[in-house]
C-alpha positions in Angstrom: 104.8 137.5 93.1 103.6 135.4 90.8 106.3 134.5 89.1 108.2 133.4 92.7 105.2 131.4 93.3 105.3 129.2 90.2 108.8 128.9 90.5 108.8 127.6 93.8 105.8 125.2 92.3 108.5 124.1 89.4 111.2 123.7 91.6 109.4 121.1 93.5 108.1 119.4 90.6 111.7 119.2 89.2 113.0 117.9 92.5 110.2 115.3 92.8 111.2 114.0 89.6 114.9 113.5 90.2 114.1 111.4 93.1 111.6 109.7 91.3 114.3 109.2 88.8 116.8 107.8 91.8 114.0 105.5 93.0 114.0 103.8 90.1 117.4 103.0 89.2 117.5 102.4 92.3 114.4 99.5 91.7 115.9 98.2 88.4 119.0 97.2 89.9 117.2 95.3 92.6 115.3 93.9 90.3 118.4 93.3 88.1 120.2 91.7 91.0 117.2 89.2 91.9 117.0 88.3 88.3 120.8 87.5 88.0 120.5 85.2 91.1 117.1 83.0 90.7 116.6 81.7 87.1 114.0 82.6 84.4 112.3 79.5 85.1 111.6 79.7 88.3 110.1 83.8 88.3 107.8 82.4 85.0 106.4 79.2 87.4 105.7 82.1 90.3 104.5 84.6 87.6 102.0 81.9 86.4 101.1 80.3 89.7 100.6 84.3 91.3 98.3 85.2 87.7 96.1 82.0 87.9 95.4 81.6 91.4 92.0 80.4 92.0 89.2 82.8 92.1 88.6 82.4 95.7 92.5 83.6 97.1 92.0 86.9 94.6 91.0 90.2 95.8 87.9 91.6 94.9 89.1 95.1 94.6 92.6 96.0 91.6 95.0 96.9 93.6 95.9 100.6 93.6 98.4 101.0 90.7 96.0 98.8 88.9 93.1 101.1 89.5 95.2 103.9 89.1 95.9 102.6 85.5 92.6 101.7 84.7 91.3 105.3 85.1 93.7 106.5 83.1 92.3 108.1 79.8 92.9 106.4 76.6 95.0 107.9 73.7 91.3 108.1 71.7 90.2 109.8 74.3 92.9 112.9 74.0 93.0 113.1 70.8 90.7 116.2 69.0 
C-alpha cells in the first residue's frame, strides 16, 4: 500500500517535471524569437532604464521569484 502510494507521489513528480521541461522550451524560444527581432541595443537601454528607475517608481516588496530566491539556503549552509 505503500509502495502504490509513493508511486503515485513519483509519477506526479515526474509528470510535473516534463511539463516544466515543455514550458520552458517553450519560453526560450520566445525569448529567442524576440531577441532575433529587436536588437541588443535596444533590450540593454530597457534592461538599464527598468534596473535604475528612481527609487520612488520601485516596489517596496522583491517580487516573488525574487523572494523566493532570497530564502533560498546558501551552498555554506548545506554543507557538513
Amino acid at each position: 500500500m505503500r509502495y502504490d502510494c509513493l508511486r503515485s507521489v513519483a509519477g506526479a513528480a515526474q509528470l510535473e517535471g516534463s511539463e516544466g521541461h515543455r514550458l520552458l522550451i517553450c519560453f526560450s524560444q520566445i525569448a529567442a524569437a524576440v531577441l532575433y527581432l529587436i536588437p541588443f541595443r535596444v533590450v540593454a537601454l530597457l534592461t538599464g532604464f527598468y534596473t535604475l528607475r528612481h527609487p520612488r517608481f520601485r516596489h517596496k516588496l522583491p517580487s516573488p521569484p525574487l523572494n523566493f530566491l532570497r530564502r533560498l539556503p546558501a551552498r555554506t549552509d548545506t554543507m557538513l
